[in-house]
SEZABA-935439 format. One record per residue (C-alpha): x, y, z; residue number from 1. Coordinates in steps of 0.5 Angstrom, whole numbers, plus 500, padded with zeros to 3 digits. Example, Ala and Ser with C-alpha at 12.3 -4.5 7.8 and 13.67 -1.06 7.14 Angstrom:
<<525 491 516> 1>
<<527 498 514> 2>
***
This chain:
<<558 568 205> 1>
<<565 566 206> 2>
<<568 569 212> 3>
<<574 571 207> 4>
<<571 575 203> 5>
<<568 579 210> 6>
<<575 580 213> 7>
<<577 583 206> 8>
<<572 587 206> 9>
<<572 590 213> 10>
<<579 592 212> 11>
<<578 595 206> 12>
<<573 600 210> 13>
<<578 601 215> 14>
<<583 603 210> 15>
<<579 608 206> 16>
<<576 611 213> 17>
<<583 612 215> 18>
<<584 616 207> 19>
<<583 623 208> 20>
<<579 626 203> 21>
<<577 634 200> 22>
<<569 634 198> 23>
<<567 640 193> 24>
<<561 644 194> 25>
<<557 645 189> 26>
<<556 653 187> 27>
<<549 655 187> 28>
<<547 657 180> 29>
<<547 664 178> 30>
<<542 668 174> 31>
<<544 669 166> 32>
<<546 677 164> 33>
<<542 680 160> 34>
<<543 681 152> 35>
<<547 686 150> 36>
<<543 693 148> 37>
<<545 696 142> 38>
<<549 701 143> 39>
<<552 697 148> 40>
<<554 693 141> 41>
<<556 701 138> 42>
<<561 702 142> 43>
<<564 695 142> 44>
<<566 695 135> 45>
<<573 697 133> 46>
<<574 702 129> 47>
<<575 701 122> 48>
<<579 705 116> 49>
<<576 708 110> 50>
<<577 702 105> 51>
<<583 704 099> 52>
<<582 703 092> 53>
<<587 706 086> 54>
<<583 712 085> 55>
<<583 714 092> 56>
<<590 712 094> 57>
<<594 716 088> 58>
<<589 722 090> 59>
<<592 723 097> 60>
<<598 728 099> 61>
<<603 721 100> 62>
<<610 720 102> 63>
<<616 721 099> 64>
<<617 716 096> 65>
<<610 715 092> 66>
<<613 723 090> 67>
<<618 722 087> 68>
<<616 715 083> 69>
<<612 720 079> 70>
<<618 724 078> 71>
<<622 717 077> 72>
<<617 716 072> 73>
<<617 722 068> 74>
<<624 723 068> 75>
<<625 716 064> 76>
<<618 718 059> 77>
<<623 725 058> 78>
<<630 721 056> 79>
<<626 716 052> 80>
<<623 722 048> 81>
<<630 726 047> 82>
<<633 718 045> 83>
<<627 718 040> 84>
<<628 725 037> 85>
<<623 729 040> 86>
<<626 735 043> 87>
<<620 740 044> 88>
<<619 741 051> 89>
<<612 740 054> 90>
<<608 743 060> 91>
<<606 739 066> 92>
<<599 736 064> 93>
<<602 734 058> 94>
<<607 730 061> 95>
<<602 727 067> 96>
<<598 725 060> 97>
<<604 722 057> 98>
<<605 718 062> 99>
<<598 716 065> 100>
<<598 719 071> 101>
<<593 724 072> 102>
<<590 722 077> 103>
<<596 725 081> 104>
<<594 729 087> 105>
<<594 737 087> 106>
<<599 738 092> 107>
<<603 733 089> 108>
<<603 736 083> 109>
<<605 743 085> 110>
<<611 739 088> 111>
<<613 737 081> 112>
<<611 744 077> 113>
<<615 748 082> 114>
<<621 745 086> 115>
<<623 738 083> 116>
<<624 739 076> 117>
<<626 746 077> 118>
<<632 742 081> 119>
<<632 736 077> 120>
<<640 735 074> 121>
<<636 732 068> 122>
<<630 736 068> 123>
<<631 743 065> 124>
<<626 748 064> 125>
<<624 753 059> 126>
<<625 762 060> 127>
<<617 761 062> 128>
<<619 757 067> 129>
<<612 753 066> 130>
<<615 747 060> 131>
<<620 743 061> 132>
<<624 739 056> 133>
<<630 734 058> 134>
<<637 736 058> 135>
<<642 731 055> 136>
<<650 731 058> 137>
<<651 733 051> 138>
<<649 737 046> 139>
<<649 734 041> 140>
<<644 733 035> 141>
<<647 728 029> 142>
<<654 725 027> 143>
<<657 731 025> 144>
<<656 735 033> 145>
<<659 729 035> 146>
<<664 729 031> 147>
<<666 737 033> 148>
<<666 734 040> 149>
<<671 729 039> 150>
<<676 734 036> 151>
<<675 738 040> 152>
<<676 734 047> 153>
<<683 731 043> 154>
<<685 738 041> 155>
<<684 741 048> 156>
<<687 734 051> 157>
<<680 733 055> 158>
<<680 725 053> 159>
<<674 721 051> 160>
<<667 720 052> 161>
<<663 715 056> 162>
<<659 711 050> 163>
<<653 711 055> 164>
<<653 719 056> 165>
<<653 719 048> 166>
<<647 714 048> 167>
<<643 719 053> 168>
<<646 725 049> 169>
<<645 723 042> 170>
<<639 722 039> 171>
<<638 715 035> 172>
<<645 714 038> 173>
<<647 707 034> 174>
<<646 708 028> 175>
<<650 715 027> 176>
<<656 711 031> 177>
<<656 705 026> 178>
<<656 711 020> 179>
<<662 714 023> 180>
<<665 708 025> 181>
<<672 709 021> 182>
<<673 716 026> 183>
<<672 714 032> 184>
<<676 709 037> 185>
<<672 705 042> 186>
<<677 703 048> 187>
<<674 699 054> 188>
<<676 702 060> 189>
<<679 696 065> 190>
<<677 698 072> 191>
<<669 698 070> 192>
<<669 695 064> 193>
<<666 701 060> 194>
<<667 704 053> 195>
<<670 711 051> 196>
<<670 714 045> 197>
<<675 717 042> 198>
<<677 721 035> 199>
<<681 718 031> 200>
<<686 722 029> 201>
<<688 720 022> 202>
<<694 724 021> 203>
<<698 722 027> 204>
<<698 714 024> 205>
<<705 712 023> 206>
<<708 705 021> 207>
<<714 703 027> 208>
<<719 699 026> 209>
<<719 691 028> 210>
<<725 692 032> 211>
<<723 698 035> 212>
<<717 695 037> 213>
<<721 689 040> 214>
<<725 693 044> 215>
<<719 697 046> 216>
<<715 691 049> 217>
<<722 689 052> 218>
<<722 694 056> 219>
<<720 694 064> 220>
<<719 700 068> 221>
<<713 698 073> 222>
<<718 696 078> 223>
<<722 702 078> 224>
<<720 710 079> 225>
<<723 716 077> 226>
<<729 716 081> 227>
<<731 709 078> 228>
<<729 711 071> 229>
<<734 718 071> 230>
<<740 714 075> 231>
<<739 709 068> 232>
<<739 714 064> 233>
<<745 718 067> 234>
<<749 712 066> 235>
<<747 710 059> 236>
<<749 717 057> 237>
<<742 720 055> 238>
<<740 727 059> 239>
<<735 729 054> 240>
<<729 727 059> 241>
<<731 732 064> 242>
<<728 738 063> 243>
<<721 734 063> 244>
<<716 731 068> 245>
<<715 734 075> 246>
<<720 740 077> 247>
<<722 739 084> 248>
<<721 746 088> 249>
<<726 751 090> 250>
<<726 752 096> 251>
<<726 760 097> 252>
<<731 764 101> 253>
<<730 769 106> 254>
<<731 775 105> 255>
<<735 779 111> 256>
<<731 783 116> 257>
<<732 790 113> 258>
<<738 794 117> 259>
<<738 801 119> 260>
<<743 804 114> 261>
<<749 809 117> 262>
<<750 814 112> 263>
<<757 816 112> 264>
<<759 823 114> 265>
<<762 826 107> 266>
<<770 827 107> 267>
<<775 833 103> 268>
<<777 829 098> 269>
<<782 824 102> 270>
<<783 820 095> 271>
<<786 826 091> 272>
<<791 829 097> 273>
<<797 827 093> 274>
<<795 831 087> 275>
<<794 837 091> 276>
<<800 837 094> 277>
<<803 836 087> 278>
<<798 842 084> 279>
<<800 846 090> 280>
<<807 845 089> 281>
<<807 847 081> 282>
<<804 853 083> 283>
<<808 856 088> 284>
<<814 854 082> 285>
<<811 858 078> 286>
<<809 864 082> 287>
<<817 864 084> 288>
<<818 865 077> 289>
<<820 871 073> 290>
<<817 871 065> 291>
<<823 875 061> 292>
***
């Protein structure tokens, strides 16, 4: 063997000799556990919920908020059925079969039959207390109710109707507003965008003159206020605008604390002092006189 190869290989155990190393001990086996009993298992299963269907979950008490979807749902059924002319009321079961909810449960029911349509604002119910029919913001049935209720708001100075209190109100709503189109005034409201009614009132139209209506239109007054307007007024000569518009206040007086009033001891007639005197003089005259 080359004595190269036996010199590298004697330093090469010199080396690893030197290298300190960890040796693992191996564990000794333990025995296996034995299977688990079955009650052992009972008790390892985790508790499961009651599985749910619809029937079930519509039949429970619920929260809120499943509550008042039925109510929801049963107010919308109700304006729908007043838009369509049906103003008759209905009890509770026959609302609950209208609306496909029966199978609603009896705590929820009894919520709806004595508190929440009794309270709702667009719910109202019958003298019995046990039907119940939709209450409109109006009471209106066809044109010429509507047309009363214009007339009645622009004499009394009240303004318009909101088109969508109408529709809510009035029963087949388009077509009595296409038939009463000539009376009434649609105006769009510019801050929403909403339509109001108003009636229109024939014998108040007037033709205005061309040169009235430019002078009109000329006129800007957005920029000034009241004591602006007066003050122009008042130089151009015209008064007639000030009894009109807003009357300041007068501010009121005092009255003085009421004082203790001295009543003056009464004199002997100073005032007629001359004429006594004269009177006193005739009369000594006279009774110095002999009559003859």
């Amino acid at each position: 063997m080359d004595p190269a190869l036996l010199r590298e290989r004697e330093a090469f155990k010199k080396r690893a000799m030197a290298t300190p190393t960890v040796e693992k001990k191996s564990k000794p086996d333990r025995p296996a556990p034995p299977p688990p009993s079955d009650e052992s298992k009972r008790k390892m299963r985790p508790p499961t919920a009651p599985k749910l269907d619809a029937s079930t979950y519509k039949t429970m008490s619920g929260s809120s908020q499943y509550r008042f979807g039925v109510l929801a749902k049963i107010v919308k059924f109700m304006r729908t059925r007043h838009q369509d002319g049906d103003d008759h009321p209905l009890t509770i079961e026959e609302i609950l079969d209208e609306t496909n909810q029966l199978d609603i449960g009896q705590s929820v029911k009894n919520w709806l039959s004595s508190e929440a349509l009794h309270n709702n604002p667009k719910v109202e119910a019958s003298p019995c207390g046990t039907k119940f029919s939709f209450k409109p913001v109006y009471k209106i049935k066809d044109g010429k109710t509507l047309m009363r209720l214009l007339k009645q708001h622009d004499l009394k100075g009240l303004g318009g109707i909101l088109l969508d209190d109408v529709q809510e109100s009035l029963p087949h709503c388009e077509k009595v507003l296409k038939n009463r189109a000539a009376e009434i005034l649609f105006i769009i409201r510019p801050i929403d965008k909403k339509k109001i009614l108003f009636y229109n009132d024939r014998t108040a139209n007037f033709s205005v003159d061309d040169e009235f209506q430019k002078l009109w239109r000329s006129a800007t007054v957005d920029a000034m206020d009241d004591a602006k307007i007066d003050e122009y007024l008042e130089k151009q000569g015209i008064r007639s605008m000030q009894d009109h518009g807003l009357k300041k206040p007068v501010p009121k007086r005092k009255k003085a604390a009421n004082k203790k009033r001295q009543f003056k001891k009464p004199r002997d007639n100073e005032h007629l002092a001359d004429v006594l005197e004269v009177y006193e003089d005739n009369t000594l005259t006279l009774k110095g006189v002999n009559p003859t």
